[in-house]
Residue frames relative to the residue before (quaternion, step in Angstrom):
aa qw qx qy qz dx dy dz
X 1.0000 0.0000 0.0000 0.0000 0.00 0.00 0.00
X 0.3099 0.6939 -0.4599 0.4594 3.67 1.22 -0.89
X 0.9403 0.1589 -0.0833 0.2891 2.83 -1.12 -1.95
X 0.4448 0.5240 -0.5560 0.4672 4.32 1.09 0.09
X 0.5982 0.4412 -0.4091 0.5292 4.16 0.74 -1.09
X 0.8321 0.1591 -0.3055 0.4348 3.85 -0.09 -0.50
X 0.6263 0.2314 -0.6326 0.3925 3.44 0.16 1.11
X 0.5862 0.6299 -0.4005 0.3149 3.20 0.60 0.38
X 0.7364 0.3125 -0.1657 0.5767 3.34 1.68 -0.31
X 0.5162 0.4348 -0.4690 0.5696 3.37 1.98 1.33
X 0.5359 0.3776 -0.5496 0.5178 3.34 1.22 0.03
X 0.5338 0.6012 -0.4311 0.4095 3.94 0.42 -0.50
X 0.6956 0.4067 -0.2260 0.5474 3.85 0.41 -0.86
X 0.5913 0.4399 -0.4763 0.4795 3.87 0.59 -0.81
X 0.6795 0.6120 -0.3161 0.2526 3.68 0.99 -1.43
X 0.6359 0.6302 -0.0836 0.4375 2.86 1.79 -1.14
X 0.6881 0.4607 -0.1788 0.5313 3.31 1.35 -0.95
X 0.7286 0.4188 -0.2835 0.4618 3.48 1.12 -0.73
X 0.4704 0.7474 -0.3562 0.3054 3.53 1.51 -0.20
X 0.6170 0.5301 -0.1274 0.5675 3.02 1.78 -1.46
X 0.7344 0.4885 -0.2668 0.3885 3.67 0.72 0.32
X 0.3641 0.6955 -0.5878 0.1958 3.96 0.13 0.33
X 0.9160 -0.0111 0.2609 0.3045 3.33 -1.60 0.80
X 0.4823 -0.7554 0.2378 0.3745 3.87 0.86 -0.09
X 0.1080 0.6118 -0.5766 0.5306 2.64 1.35 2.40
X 0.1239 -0.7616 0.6182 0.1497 3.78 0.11 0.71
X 0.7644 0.3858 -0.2169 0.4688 3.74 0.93 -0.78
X 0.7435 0.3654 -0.3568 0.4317 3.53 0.82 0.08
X 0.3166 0.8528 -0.4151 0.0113 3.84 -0.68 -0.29
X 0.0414 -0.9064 0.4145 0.0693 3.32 -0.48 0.52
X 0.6983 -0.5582 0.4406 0.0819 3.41 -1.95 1.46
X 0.1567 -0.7548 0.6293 0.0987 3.47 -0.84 0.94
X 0.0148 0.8374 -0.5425 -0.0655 3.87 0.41 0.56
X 0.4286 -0.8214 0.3042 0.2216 3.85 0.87 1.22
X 0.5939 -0.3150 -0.6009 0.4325 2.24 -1.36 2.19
X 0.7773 -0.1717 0.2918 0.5302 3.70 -0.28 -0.33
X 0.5087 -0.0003 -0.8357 -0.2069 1.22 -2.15 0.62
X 0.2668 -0.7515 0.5269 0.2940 3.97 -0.42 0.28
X 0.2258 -0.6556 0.7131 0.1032 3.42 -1.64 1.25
X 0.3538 -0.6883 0.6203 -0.1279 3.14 -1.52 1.60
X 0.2449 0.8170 -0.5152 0.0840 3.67 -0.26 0.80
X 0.1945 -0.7338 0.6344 -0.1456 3.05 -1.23 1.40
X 0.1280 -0.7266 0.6727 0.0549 3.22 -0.68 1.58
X 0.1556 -0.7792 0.6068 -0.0191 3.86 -0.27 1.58
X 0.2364 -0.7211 0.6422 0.1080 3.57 -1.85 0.43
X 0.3177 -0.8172 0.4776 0.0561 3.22 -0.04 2.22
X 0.2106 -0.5946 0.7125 0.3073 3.87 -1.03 0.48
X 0.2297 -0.6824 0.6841 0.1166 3.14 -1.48 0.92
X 0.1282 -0.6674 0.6957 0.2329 4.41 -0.13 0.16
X 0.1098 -0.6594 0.7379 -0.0933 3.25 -1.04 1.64
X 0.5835 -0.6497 0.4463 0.1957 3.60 -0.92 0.96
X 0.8145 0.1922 -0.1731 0.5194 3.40 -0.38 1.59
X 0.8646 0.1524 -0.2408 0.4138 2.70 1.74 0.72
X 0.7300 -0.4700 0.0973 0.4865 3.64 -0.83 0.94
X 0.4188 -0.6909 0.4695 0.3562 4.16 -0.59 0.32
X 0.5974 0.2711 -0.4570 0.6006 3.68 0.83 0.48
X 0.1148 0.8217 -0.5547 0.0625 3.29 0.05 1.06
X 0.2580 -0.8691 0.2835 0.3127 3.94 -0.23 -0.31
X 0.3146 0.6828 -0.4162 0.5114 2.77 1.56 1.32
X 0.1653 0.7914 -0.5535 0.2000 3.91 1.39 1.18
X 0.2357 -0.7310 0.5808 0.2697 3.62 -0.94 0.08
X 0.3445 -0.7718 0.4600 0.2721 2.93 -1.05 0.93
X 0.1464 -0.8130 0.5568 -0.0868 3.54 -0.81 0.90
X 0.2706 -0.7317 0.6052 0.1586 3.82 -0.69 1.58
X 0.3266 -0.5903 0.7260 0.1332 3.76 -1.77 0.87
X 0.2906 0.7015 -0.6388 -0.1239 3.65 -0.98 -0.05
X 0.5634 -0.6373 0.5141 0.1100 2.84 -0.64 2.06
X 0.2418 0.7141 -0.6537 -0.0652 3.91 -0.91 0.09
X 0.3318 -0.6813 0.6386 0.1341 3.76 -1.17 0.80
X 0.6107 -0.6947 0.2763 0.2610 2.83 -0.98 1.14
X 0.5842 -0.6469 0.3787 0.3111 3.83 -0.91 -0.05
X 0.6458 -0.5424 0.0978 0.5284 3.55 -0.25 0.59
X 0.3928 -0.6942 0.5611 0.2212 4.16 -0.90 0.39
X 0.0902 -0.7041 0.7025 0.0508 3.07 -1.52 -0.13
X 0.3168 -0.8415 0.4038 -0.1687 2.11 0.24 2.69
X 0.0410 0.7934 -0.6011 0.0869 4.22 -0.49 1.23
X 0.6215 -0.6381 0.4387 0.1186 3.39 -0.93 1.32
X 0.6621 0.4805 -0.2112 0.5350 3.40 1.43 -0.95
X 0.6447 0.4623 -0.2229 0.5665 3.44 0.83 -1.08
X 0.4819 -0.5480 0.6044 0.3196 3.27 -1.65 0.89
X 0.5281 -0.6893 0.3131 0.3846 3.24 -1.38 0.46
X 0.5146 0.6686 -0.4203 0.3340 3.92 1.42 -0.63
X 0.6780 0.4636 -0.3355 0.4612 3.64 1.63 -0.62
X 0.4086 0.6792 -0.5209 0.3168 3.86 0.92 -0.15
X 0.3548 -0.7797 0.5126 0.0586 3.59 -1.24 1.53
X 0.4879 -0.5795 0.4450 0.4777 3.47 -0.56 -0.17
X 0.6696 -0.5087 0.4771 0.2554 3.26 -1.72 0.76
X 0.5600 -0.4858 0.4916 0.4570 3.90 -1.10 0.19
X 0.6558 0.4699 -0.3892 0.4445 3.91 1.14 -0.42
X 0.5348 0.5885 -0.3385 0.5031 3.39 1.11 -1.08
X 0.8146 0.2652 -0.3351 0.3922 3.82 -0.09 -0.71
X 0.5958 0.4509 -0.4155 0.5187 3.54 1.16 0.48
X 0.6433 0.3999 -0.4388 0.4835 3.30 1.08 0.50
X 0.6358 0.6499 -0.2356 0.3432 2.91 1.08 -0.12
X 0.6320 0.4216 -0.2270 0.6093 3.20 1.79 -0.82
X 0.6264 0.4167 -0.4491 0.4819 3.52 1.44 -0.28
X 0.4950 0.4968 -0.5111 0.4970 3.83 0.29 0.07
X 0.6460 0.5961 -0.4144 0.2357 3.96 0.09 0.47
X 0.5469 0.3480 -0.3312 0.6856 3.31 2.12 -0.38
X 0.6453 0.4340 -0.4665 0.4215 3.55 0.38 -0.11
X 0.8008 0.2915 -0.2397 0.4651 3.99 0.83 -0.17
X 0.4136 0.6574 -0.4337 0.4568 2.98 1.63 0.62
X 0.8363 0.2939 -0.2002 0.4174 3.66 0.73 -0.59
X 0.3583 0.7364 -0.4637 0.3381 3.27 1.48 1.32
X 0.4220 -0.6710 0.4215 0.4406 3.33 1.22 -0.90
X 0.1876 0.7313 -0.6389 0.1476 3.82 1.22 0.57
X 0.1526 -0.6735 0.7186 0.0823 2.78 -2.13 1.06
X 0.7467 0.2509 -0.1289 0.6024 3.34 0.83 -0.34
X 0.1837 0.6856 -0.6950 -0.1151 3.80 -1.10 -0.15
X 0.1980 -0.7416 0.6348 -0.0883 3.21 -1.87 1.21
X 0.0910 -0.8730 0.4782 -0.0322 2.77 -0.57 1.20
X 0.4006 -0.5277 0.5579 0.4999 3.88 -1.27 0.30
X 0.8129 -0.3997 0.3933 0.1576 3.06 -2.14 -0.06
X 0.5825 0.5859 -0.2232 0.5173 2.94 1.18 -1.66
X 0.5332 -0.7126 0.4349 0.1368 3.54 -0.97 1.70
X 0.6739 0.3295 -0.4287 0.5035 3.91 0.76 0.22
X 0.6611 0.5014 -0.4385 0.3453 3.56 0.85 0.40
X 0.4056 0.6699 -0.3857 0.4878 3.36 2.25 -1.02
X 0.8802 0.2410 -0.2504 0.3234 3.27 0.30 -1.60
X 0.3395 0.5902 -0.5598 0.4723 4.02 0.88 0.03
X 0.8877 0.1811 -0.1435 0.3984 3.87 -0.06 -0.76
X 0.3196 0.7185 -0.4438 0.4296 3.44 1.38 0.45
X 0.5568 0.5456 -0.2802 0.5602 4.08 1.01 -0.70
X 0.7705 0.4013 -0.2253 0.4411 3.23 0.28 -1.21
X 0.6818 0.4982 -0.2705 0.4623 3.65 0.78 -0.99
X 0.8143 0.3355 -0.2689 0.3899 3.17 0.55 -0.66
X 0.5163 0.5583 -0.3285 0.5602 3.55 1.78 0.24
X 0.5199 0.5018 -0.3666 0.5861 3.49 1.50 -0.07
X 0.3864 -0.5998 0.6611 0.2322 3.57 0.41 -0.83
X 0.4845 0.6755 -0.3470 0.4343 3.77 1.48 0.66
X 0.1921 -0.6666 0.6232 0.3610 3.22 -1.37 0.14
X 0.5648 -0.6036 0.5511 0.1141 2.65 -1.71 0.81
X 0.3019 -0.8602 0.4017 0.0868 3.79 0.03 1.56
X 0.1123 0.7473 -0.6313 -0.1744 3.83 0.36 -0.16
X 0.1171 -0.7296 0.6612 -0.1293 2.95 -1.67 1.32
X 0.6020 -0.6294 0.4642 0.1614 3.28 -0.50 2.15
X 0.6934 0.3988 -0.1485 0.5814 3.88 0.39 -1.03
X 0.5711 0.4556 -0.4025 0.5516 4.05 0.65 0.36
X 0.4617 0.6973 -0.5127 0.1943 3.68 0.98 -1.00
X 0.3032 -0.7771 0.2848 0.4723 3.26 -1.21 -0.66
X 0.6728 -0.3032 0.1541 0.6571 3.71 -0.71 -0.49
X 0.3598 -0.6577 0.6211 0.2285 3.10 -1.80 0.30
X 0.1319 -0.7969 0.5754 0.1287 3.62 -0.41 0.96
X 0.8482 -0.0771 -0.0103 0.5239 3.51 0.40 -0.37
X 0.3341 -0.7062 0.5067 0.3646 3.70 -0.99 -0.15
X 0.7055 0.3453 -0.2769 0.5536 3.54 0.62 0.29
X 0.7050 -0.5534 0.3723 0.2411 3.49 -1.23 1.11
X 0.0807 -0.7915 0.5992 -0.0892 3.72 -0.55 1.16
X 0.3078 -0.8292 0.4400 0.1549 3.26 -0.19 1.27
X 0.7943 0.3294 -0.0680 0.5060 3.59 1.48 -0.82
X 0.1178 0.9171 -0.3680 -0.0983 3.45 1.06 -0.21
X 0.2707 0.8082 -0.5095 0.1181 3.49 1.43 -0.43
X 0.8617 0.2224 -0.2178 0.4008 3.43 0.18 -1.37
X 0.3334 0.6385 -0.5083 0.4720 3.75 1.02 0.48
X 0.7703 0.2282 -0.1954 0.5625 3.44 0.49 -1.04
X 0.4692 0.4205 -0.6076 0.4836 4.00 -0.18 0.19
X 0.8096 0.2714 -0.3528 0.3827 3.50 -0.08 -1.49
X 0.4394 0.5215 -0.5435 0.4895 4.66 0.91 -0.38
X 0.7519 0.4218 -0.3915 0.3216 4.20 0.61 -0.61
X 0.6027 0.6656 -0.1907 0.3967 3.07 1.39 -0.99
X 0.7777 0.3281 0.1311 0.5200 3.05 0.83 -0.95
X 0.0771 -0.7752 0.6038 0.1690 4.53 0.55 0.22
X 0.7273 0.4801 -0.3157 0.3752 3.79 0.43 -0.53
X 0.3872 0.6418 -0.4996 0.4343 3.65 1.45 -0.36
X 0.2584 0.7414 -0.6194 -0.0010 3.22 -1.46 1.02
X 0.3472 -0.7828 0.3858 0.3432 3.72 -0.77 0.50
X 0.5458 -0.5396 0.2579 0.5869 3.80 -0.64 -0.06
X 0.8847 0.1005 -0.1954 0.4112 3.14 -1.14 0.84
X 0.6415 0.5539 -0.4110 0.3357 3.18 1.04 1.11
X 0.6763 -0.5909 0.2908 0.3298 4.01 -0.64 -0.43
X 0.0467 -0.8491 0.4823 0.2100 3.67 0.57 0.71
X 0.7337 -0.4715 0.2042 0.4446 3.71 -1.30 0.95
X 0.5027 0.6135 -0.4012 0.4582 3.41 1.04 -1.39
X 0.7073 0.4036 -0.3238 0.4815 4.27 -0.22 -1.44
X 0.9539 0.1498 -0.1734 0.1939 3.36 0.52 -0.75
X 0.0694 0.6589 -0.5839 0.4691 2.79 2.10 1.55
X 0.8231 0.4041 -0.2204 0.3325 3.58 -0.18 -1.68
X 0.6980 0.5049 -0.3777 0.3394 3.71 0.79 -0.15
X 0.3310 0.7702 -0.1885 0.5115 3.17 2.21 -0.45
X 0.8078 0.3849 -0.0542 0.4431 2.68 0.41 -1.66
X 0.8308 -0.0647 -0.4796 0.2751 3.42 1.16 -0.30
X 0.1541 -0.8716 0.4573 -0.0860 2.89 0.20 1.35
């Protein structure tokens, strides 16, 4: 048992150490945890408007994000997509993503709605002793409203391009800014 706890809290520290590294983003950086789900961390400086004083003030707190993408799904044509669950792989990635987000220092976790993201972070929360926030503005994008059996080149050209939208869906741009305020 020993040695599963200490590799588990060197793959935690590598997670940690490599977070702090992107591209010359010392504070931002992000974690392939294979196939997926990927953790994304950003170490961000919040403006806080404190009364009596200017709103670019320079009293921002600094405050870490760790983005986490959900775990594989099990995607069904019949089933809307916000109800798709995770795969028998997905929930083993999911329970393995608890020593690796255990030694970040979460205080809070939030989650979209859409049931393969609840349950990706549903391990972790309840190993925190957290609730688990769902947050309408976390959802994800909508690419289309009707099932798409191939979507590849839908989504190269939604990358290529933020303003690409289908009818009745969500181009990257709408669903940068809803994200954002989230």
């Amino acid at each position: 048992a020993n040695g599963d706890e200490e590799e588990k809290e060197n793959e935690a520290a590598a997670v940690r150490k490599k977070s702090h590294r992107r591209q010359g983003k010392p504070n931002c950086g992000a974690v392939q945890l294979a196939p997926q789900p990927v953790l994304l961390t950003c170490r961000c400086r919040v403006r806080v408007r404190l009364p009596g004083r200017r709103s670019n003030n320079p009293d921002a707190m600094a405050t870490t994000l760790h983005l986490v993408r959900h775990a594989q799904s099990l995607p069904l044509a019949e089933q809307a997509e916000p109800d798709w669950r995770l795969s028998p792989a997905g929930e083993a990635q999911a329970r393995g993503l608890v020593p690796i987000l255990a030694g970040l220092g979460v205080g809070r976790v939030y989650s979209s709605p859409y049931r393969r993201c609840r349950e990706t972070l549903a391990p972790f929360s309840a190993a925190l002793g957290a609730e688990l926030v769902l947050h309408e503005g976390l959802r994800e994008r909508r690419i289309a409203t009707q099932w798409m059996a191939d979507f590849r080149e839908v989504w190269r050209r939604s990358w290529e391009d933020f303003s690409f939208v289908l009818d009745g869906g969500e181009s990257s741009w709408t669903c940068r800014e809803r994200i954002a305020a989230a």
